[in-house]
Backbone bond lengths (Angstrom), bond angles and torsions (degrees), N, CA, C in turn:
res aa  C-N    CA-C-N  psi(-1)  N-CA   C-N-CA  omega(-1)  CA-C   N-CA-C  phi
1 X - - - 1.465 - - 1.530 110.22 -
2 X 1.136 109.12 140.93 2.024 121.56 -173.41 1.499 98.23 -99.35
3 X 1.527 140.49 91.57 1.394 119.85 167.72 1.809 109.39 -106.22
4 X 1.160 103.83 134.35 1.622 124.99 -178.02 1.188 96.26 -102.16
5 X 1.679 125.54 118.93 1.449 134.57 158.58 1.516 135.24 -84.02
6 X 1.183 127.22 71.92 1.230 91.99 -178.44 1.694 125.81 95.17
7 X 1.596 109.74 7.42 1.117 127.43 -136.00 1.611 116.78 -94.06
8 X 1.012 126.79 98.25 1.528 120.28 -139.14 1.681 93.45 -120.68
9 X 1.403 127.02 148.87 1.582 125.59 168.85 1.274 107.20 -151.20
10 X 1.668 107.18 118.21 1.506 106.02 157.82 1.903 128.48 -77.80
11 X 1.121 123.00 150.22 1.293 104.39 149.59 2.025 97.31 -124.27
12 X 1.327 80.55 169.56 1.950 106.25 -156.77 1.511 113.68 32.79
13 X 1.429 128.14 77.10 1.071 110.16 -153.99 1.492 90.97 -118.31
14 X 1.934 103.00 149.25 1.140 99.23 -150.61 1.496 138.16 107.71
15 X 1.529 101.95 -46.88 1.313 127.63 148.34 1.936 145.96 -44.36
16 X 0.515 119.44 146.78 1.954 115.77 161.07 1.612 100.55 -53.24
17 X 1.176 114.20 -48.45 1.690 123.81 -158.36 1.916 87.63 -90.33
18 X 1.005 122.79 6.53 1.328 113.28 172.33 1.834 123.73 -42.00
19 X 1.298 119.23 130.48 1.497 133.76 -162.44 1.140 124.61 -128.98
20 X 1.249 132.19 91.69 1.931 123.81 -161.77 1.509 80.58 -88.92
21 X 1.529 131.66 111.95 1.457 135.76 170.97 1.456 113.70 -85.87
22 X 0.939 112.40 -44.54 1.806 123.52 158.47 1.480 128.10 -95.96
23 X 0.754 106.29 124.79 2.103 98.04 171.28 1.335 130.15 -138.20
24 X 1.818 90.97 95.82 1.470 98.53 168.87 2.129 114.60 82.22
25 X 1.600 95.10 13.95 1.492 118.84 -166.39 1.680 93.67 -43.20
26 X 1.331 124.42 139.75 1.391 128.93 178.80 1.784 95.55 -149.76
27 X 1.441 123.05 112.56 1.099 124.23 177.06 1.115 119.16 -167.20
28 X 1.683 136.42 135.47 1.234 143.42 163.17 1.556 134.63 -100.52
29 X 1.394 134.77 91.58 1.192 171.45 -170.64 2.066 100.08 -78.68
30 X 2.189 93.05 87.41 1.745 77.42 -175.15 1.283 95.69 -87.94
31 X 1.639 97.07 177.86 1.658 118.00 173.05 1.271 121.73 -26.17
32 X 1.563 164.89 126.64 0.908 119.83 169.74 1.716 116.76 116.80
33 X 1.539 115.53 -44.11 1.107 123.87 -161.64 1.190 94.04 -80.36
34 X 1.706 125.37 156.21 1.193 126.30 150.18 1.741 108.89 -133.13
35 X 1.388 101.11 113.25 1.529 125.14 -163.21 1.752 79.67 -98.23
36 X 1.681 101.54 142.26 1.680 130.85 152.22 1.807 91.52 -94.47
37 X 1.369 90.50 147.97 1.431 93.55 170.02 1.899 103.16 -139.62
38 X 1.577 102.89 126.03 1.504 108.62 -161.07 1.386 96.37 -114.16
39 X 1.540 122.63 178.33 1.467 129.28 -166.84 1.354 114.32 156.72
40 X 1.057 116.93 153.01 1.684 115.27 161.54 1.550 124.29 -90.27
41 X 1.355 126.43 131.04 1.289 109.76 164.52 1.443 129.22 14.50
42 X 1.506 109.35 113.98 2.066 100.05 -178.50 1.488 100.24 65.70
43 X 1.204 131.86 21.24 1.678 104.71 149.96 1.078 127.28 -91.30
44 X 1.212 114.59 -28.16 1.954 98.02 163.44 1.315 89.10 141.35
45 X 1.564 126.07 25.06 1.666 117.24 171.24 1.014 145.39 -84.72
46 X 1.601 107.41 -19.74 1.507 131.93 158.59 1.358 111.14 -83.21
47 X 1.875 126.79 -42.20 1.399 104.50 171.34 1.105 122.52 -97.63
48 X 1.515 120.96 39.05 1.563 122.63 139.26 1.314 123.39 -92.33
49 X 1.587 123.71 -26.87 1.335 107.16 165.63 1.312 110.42 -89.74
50 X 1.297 134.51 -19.30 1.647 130.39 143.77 1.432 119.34 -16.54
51 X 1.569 106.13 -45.39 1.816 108.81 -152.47 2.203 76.40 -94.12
52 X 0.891 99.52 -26.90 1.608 90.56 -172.63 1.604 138.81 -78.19
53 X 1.492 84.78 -17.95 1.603 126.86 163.92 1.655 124.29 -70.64
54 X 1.834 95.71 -38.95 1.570 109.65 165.30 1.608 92.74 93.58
55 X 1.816 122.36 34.00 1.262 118.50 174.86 1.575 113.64 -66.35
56 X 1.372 94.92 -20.41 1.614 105.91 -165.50 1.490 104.04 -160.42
57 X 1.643 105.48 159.87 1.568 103.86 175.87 1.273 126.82 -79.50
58 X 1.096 143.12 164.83 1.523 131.76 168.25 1.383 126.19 -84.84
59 X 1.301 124.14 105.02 1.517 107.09 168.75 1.640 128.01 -4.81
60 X 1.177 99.05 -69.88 1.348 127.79 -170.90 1.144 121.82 -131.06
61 X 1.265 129.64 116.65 2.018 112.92 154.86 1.612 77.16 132.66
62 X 1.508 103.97 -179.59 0.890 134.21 -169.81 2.010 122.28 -138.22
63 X 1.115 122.06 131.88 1.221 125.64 170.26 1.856 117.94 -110.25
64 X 1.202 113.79 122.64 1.661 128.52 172.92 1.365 106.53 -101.90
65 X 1.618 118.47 131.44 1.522 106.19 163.89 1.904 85.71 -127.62
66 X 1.267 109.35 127.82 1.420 115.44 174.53 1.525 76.32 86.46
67 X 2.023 81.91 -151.84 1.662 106.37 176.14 1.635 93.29 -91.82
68 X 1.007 129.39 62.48 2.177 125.58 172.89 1.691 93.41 -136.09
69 X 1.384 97.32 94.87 1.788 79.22 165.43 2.022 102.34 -88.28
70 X 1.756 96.89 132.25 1.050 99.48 -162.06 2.043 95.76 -100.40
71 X 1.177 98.76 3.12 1.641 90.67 -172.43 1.524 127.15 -19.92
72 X 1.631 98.93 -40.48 1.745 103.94 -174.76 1.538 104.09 -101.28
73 X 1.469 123.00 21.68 1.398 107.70 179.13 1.158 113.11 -83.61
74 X 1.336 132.72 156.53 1.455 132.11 169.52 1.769 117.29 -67.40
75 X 0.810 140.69 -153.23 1.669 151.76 -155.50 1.487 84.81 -99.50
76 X 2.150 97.56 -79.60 1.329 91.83 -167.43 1.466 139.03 -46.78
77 X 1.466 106.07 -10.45 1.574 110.46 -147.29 2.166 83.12 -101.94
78 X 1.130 118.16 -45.70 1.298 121.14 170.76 1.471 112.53 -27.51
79 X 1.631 115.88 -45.72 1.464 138.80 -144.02 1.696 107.36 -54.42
80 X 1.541 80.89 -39.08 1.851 95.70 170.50 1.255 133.74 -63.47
81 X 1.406 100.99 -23.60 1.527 108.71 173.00 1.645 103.88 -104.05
82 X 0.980 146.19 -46.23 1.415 168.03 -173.97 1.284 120.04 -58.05
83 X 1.353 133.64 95.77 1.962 104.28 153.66 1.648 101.76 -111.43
84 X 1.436 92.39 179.31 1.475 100.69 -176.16 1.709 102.40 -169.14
85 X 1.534 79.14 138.27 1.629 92.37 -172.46 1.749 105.00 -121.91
86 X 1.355 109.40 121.13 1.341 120.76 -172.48 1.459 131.86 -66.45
87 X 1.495 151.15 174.35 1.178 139.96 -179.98 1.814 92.59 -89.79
88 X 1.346 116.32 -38.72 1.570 109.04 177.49 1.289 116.09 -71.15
89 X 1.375 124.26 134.96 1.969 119.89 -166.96 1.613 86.25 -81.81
90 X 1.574 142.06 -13.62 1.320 147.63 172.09 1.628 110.67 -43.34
91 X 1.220 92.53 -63.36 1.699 110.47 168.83 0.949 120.22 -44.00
92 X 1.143 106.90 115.28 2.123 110.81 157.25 1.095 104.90 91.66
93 X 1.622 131.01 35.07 1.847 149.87 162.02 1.032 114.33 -150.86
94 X 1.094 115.58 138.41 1.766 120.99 168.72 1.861 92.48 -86.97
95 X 1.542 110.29 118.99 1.189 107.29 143.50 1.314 139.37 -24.60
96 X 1.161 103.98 -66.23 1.606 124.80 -153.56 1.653 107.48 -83.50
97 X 1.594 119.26 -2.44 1.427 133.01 -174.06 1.620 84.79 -92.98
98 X 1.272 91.53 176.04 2.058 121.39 168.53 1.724 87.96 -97.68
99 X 1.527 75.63 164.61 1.744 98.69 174.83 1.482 122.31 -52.92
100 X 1.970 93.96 -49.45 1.385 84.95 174.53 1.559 113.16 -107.48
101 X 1.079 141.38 45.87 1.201 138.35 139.81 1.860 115.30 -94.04
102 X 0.979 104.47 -19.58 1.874 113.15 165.48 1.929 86.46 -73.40
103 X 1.233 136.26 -59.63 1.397 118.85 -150.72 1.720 94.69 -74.80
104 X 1.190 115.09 -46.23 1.481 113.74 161.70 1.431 132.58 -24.01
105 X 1.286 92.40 -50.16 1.644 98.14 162.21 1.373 120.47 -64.86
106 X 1.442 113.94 -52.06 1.467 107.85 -178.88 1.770 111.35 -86.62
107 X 0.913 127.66 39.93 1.105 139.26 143.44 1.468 128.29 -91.91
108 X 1.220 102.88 -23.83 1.567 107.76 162.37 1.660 133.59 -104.17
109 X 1.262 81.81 21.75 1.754 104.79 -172.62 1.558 109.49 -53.40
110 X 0.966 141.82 82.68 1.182 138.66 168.55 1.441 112.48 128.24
111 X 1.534 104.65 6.58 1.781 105.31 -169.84 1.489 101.92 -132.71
112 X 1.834 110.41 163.61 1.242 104.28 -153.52 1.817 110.78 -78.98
113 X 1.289 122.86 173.55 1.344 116.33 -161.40 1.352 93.25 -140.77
114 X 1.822 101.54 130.47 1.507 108.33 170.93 1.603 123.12 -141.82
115 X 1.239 126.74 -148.89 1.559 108.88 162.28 1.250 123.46 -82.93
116 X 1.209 129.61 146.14 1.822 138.86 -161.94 1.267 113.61 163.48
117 X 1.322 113.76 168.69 1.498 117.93 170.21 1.460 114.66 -47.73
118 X 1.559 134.46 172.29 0.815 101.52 -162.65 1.653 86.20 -120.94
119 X 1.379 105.68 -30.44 1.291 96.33 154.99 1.843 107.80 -128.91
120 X 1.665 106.06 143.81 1.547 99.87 -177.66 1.803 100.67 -102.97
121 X 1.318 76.47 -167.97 2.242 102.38 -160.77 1.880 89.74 -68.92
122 X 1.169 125.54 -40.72 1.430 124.24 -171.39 1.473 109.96 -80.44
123 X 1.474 124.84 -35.02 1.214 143.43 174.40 1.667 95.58 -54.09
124 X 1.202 109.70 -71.97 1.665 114.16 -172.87 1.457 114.01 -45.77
125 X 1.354 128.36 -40.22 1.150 167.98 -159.81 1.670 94.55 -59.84
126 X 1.387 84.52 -79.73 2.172 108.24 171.88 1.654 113.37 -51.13
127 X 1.453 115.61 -36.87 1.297 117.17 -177.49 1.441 108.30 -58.59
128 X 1.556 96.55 -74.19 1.711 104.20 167.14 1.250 116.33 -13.14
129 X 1.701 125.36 -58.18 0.956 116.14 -146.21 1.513 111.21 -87.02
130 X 1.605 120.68 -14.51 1.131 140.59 -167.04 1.634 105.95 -93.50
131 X 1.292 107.91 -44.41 1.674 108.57 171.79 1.238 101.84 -61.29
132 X 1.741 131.21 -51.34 1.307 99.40 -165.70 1.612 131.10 -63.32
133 X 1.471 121.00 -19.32 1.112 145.24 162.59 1.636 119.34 -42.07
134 X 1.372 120.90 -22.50 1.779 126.38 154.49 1.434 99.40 -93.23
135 X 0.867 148.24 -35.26 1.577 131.13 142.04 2.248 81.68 108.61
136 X 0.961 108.75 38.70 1.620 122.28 172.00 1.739 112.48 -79.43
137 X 1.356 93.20 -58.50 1.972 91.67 -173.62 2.123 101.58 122.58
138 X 1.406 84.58 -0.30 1.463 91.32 176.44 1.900 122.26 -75.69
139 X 1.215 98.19 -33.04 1.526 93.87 163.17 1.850 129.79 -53.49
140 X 1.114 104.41 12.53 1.405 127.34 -168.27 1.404 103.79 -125.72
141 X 0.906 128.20 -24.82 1.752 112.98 -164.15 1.546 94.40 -137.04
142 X 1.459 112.68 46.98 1.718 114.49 157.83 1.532 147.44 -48.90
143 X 1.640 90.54 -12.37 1.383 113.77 161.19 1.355 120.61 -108.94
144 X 1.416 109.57 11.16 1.873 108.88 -179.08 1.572 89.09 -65.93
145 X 1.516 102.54 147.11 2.016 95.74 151.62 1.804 108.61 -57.77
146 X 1.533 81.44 179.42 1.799 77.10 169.80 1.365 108.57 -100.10
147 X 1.484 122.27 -21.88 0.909 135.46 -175.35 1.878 109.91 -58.99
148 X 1.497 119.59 -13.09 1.254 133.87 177.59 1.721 94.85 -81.89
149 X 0.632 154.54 -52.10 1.865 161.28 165.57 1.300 102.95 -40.84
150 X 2.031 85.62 135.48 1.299 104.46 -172.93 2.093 98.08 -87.64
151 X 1.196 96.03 -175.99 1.364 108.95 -163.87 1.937 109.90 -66.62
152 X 1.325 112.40 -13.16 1.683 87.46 -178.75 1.626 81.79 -124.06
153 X 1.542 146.43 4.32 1.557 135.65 133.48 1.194 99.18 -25.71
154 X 1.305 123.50 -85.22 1.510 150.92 -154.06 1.707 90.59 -40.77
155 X 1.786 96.50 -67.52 1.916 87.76 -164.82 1.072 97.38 -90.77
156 X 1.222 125.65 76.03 1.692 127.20 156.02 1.405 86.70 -141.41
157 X 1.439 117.41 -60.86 1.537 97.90 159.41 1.538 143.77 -40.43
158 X 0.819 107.80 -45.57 1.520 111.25 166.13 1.100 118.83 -63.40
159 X 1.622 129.84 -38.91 1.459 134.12 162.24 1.961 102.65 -44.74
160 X 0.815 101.38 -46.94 1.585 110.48 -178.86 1.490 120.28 -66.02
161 X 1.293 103.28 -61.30 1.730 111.18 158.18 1.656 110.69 -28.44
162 X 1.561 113.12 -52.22 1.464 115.65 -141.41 1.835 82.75 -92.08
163 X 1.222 119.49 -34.41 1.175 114.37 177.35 1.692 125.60 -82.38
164 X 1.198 109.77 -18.79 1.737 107.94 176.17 1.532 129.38 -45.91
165 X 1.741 103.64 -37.88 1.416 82.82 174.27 1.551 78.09 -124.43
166 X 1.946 106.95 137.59 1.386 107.63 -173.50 1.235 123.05 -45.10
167 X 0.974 130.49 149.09 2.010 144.50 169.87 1.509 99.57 -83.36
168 X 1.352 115.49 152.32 1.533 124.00 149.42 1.619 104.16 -56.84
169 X 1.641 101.48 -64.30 1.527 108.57 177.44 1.334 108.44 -130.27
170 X 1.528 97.17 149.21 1.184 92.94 169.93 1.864 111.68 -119.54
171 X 1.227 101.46 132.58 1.625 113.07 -176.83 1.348 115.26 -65.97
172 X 1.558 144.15 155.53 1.523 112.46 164.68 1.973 91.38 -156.95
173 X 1.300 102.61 84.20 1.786 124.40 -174.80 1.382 94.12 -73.20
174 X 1.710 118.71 97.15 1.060 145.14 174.92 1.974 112.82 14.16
175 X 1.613 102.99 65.29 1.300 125.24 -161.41 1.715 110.22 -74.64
176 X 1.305 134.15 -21.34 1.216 141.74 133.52 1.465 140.43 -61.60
177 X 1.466 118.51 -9.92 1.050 118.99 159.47 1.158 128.52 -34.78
178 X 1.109 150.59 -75.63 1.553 161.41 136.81 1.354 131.50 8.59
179 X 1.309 94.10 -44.70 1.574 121.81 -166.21 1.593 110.60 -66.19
180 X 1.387 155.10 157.75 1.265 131.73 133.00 0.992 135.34 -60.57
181 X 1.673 142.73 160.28 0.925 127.70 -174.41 1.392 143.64 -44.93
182 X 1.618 118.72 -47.19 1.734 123.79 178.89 1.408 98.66 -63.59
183 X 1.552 113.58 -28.32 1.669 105.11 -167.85 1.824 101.43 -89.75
184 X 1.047 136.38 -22.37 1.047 157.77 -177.99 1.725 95.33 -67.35
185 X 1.469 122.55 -78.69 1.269 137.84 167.17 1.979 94.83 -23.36
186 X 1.251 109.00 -71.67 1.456 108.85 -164.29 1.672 113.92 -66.35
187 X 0.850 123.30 -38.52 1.382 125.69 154.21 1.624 118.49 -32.26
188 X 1.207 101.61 -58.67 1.593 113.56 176.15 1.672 118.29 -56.15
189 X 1.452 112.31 -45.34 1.326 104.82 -170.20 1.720 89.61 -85.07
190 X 1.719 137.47 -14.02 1.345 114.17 176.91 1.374 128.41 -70.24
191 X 1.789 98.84 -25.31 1.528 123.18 160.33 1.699 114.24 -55.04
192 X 1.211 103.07 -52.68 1.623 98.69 -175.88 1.335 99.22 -51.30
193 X 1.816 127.68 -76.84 1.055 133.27 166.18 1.445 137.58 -32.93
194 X 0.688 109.09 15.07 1.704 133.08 -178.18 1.806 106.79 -111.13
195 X 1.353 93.36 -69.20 1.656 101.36 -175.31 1.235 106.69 -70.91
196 X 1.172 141.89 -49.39 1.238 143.12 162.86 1.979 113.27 -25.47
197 X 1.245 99.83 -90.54 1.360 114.17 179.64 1.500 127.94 -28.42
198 X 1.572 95.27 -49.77 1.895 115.01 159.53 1.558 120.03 -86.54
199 X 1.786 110.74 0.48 1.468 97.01 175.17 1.435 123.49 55.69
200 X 1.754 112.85 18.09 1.570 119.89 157.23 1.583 118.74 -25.39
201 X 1.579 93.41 154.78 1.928 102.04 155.69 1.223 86.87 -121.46
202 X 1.544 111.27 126.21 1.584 131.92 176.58 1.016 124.35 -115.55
203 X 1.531 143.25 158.23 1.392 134.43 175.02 1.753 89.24 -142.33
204 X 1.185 116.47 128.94 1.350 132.60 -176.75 1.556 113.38 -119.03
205 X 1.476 130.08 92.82 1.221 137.83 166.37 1.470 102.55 -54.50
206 X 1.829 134.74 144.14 1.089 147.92 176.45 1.282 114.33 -165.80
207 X 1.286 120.48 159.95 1.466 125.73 -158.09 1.667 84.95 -130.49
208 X 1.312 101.35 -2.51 1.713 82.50 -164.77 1.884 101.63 -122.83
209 X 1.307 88.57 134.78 1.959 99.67 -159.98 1.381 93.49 -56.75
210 X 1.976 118.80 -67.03 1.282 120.73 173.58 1.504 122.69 -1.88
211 X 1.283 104.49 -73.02 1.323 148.55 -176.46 1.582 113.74 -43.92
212 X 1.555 95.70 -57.06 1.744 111.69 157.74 0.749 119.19 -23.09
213 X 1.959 103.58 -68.56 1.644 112.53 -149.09 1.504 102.22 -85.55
214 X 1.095 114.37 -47.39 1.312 147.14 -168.60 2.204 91.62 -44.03
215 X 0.850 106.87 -79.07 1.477 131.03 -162.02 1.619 88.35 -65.77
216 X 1.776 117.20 148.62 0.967 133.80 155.34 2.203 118.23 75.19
217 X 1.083 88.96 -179.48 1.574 113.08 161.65 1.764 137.25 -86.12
218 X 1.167 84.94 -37.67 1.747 98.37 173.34 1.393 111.50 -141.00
219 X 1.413 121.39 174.27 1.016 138.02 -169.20 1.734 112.19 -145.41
220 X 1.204 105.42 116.16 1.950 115.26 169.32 0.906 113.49 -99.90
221 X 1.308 135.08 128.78 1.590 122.99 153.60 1.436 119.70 -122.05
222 X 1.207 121.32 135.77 1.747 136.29 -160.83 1.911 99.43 -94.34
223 X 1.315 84.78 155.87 1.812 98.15 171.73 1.623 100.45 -149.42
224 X 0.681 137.19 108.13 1.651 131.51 163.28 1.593 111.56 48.12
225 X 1.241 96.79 64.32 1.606 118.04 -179.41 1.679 110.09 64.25
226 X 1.170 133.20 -2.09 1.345 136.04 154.52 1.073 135.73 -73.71
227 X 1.641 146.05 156.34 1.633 143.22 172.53 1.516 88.63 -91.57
228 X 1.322 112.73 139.21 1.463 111.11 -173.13 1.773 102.30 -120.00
229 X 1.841 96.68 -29.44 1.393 122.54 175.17 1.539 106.99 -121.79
230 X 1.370 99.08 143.73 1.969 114.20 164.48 1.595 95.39 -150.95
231 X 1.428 115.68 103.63 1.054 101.83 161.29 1.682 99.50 -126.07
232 X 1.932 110.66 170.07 1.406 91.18 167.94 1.445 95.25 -159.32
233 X 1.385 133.70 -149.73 1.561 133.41 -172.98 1.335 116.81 42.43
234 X 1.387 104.44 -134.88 1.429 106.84 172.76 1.701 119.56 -85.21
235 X 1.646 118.61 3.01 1.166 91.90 -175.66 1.990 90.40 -74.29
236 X 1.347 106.61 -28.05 1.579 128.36 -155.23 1.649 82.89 -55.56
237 X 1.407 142.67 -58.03 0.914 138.43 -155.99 1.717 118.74 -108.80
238 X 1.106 95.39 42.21 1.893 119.69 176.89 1.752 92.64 -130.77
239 X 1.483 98.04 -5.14 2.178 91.17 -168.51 1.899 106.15 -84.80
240 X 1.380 99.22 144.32 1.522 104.77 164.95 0.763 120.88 -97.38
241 X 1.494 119.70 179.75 1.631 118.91 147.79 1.565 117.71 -82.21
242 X 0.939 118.09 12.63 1.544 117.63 146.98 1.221 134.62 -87.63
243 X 1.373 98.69 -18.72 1.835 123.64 -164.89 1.719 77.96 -74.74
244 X 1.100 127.16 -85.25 1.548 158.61 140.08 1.777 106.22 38.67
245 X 1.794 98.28 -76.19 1.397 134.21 163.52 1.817 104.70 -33.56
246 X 1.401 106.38 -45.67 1.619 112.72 -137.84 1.528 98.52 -89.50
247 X 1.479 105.26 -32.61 1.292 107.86 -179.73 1.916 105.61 -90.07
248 X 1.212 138.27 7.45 1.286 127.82 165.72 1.496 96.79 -100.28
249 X 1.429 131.37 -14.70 1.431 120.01 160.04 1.279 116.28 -46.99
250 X 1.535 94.63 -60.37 1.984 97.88 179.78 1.182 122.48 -52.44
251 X 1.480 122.66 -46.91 1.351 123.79 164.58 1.797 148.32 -62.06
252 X 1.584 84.49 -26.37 1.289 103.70 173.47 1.718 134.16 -124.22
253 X 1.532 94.77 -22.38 1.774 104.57 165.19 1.720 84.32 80.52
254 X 1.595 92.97 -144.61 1.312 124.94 -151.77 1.939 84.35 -53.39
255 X 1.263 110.39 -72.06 1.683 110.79 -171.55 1.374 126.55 -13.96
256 X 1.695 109.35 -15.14 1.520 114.58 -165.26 1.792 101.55 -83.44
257 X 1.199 133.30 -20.98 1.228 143.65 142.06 1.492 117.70 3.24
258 X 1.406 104.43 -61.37 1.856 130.95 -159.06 1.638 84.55 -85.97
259 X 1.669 114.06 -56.91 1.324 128.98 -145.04 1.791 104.24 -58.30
260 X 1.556 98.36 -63.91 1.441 106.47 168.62 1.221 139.72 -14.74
261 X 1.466 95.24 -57.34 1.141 112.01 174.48 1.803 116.35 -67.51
262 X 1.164 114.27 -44.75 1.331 116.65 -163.66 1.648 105.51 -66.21
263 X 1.959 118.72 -27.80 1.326 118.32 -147.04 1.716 82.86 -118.41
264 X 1.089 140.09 -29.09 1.349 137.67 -179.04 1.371 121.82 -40.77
């Protein structure tokens, strides 16, 4: 379970440019769940899985994942409990590695590291068996760089990376963005199939309402560092994109104009 207390973040604070990015965040994320988390521009959706990631400290409040409240851990030390897959397919691969010396790496994600092969005969073995499972053609070209991969190769890999050795949670900061659509589409159902299969706790940033409702167990929605929405079950899956629409009216009035458009 992910519980956020209370969880408040400035940036420049103190400042003219002063920013309450969180306010007062209070939320429980069970085992299991996989929450979309929606918003407009500047609501606080990237620096909540930021603050959960351990990009930065919290003003205030506190974060628990399990029984570890990790509030004061650093990035790296999170890493063990944490993956996260980025909106850039850049993110989260070394180019300049092979396929399976990038999965090599994330095979040791959270465990100690010394001298050895760097990747062994059983290791390669496991890769194979895991690439063929996105059904890409990548279990074959273990020595391509990665840097040879086109943009949703890359984030299907990285979906894979972040999933090889299980996560507590796994983060996913609007990780199709980028992508075009059919490849975008396929990404999505490898994500569904991913969390599913391993029974993840996920939090899925999206710009896209569909996508919202469509995707997951629950539903958050942010306003100026606040949850304004938590819905999940069946109320979550009785919701529209009008339902959606109706509540950034309340919050925002006339502004929802711009908004619509961007989250529709």
């Amino acid at each position: 379970m992910i519980s956020l207390n209370q969880c408040t973040k400035y940036f420049h604070k103190g400042s003219v440019n002063e920013v309450k990015a969180l306010s007062d965040i209070d939320v429980k994320i069970e085992d299991g769940d996989f929450a979309t988390v929606i918003g407009s521009n500047g609501s606080g959706k990237s620096t909540l899985l930021n603050a959960l990631a351990g990009g930065f400290f919290l003003d205030s409040g506190t974060i628990l994942i399990g029984n570890q409240d990790v509030t004061k851990w650093p990035e790296y030390k999170r890493a063990k409990l944490i993956a996260r897959v980025f909106q850039d397919p850049l993110l989260g691969t070394c180019p300049s590695a092979t396929i399976e010396q990038n999965l090599a790496l994330a095979l040791k994600r959270g465990k100690r590291r010394g001298f050895g092969p760097g990747v062994r005969a059983r290791d390669r073995k496991h890769f194979r068996e895991e690439l063929s499972k996105i059904d890409l053609g990548l279990e074959n070209r273990l020595q391509d760089h990665v840097g040879l991969l086109s943009g949703g190769q890359r984030q299907a890999l990285t979906m894979l990376m972040a999933t090889l050795v299980r996560p507590e949670v796994l983060l996913l900061d609007e990780h199709i963005a980028a992508l075009d659509p059919k490849t975008a589409t396929q990404i999505l159902s490898l994500t569904k199939d991913i969390i599913a299969s391993q029974k993840l706790t996920a939090l899925m940033i999206t710009h896209n309402m569909r996508h919202a409702i469509t995707f997951g167990n629950r539903l958050i929605m942010l306003h100026q560092g606040r949850i304004i929405l938590d819905v999940q079950g069946e109320e979550k899956m009785n919701l529209s994109v009008e339902d959606l629409l109706e509540q950034f009216y309340i919050v925002q009035g006339e502004e929802l104009a711009n908004d619509s458009m961007l989250l529709a």
